[in-house]
C-alpha positions as CSV (number, residue, x, y, z in Angstrom):
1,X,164.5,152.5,92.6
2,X,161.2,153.1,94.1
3,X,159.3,152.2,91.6
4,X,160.9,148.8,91.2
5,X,160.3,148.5,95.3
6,X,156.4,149.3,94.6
7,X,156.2,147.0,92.0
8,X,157.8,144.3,94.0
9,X,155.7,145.0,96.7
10,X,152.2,144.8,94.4
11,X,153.6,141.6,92.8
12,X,153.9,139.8,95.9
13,X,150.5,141.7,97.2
14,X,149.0,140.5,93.2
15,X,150.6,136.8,94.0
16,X,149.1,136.6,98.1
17,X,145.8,137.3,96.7
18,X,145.7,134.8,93.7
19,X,146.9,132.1,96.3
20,X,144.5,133.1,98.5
21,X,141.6,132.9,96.4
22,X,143.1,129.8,95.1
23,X,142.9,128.2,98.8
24,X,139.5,129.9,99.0
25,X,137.9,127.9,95.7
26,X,140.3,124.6,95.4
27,X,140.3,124.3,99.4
28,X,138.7,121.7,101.7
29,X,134.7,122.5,101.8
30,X,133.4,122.6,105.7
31,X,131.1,119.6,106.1
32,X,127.2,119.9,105.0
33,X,124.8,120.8,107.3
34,X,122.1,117.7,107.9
35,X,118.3,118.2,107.5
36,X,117.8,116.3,111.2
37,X,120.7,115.8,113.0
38,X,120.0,112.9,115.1
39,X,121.7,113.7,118.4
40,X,119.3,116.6,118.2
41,X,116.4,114.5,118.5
42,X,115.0,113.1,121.8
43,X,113.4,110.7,121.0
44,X,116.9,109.1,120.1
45,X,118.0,109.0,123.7
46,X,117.8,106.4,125.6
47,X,114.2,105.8,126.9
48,X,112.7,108.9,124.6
49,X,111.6,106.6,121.9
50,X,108.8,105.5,125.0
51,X,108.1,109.2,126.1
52,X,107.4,110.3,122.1
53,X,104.9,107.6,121.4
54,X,103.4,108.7,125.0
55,X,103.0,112.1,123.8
56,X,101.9,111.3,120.3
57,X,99.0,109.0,121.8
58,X,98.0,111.9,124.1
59,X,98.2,114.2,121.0
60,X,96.1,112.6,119.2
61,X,93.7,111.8,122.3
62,X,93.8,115.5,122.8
63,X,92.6,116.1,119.3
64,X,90.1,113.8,119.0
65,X,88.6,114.9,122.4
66,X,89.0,118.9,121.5
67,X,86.5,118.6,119.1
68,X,90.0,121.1,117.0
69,X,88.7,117.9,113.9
70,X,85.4,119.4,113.4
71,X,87.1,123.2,113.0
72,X,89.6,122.2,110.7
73,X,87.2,120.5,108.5
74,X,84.5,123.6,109.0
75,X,87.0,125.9,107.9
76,X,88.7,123.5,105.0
77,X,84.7,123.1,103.4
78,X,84.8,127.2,103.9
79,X,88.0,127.2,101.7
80,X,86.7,125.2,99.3
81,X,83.4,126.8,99.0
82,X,85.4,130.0,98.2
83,X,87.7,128.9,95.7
84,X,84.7,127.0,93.8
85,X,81.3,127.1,94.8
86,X,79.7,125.6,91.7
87,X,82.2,122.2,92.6
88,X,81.6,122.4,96.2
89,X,77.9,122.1,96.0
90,X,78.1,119.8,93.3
91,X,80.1,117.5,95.7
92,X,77.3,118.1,98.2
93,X,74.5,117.4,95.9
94,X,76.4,113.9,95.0
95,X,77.1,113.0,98.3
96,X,73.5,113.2,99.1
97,X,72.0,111.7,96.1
98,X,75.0,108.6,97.2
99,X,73.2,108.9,100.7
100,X,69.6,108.9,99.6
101,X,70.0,106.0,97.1
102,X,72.1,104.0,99.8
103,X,69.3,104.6,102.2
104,X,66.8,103.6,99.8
105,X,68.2,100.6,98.9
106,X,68.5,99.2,103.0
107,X,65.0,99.8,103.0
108,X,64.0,97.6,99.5
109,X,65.9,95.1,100.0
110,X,66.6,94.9,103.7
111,X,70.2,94.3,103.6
112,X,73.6,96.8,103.5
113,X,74.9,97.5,100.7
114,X,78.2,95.9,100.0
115,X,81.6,98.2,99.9
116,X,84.0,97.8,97.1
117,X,86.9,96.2,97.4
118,X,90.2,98.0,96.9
119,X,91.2,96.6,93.2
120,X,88.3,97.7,92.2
């Protein structure tokens, strides 16, 4: 007799669990988290739209101004000097020739040369 009451009692346990996993894997998912939430944002509030393009304009003044532009390109031409030297100076020695024969050319003919256009 109690060994029918232990199985009982392990059925129903067995039977709890299935349906619990069951509710666990068929259930209702909870709602996906968004990338940007926009009540998060400020510059979604009422007037912040104004105060973001203010500080974007002073960001960028504050860049320009900072003299941060001629750093990051210092240290990009360093990074690209040391992952290919040969290619960095042949970009150089191009850009120079480009220069020179530009230069060359104002002086022959006394005019500026003309800039592509973008199709071509």
């Amino acid at each position: 007799m109690q060994a029918d009451a232990a199985r009982r009692r392990m059925a129903r346990g067995l039977i709890a669990a299935m349906f619990a996993a069951a509710i666990v894997v068929v259930g209702p998912s909870s709602p996906r988290a968004e990338a940007d939430p926009g009540w998060l944002n400020p510059c979604n509030a009422p007037g912040g739209s104004y105060v973001c393009d203010k500080a974007e304009e002073g960001a960028e003044w504050l860049y320009d101004k900072s003299g941060t532009g001629s750093l990051v390109e210092g240290v990009s031409e360093a990074i690209d000097f040391g992952t290919d030297p040969l290619g960095y100076m042949e970009q150089k020695l191009r850009s120079g020739t480009q220069g020179m024969f530009e230069a060359f050319g104002e002086e022959l003919t006394g005019k500026k040369p003309s800039t592509p256009s973008a199709g071509n």
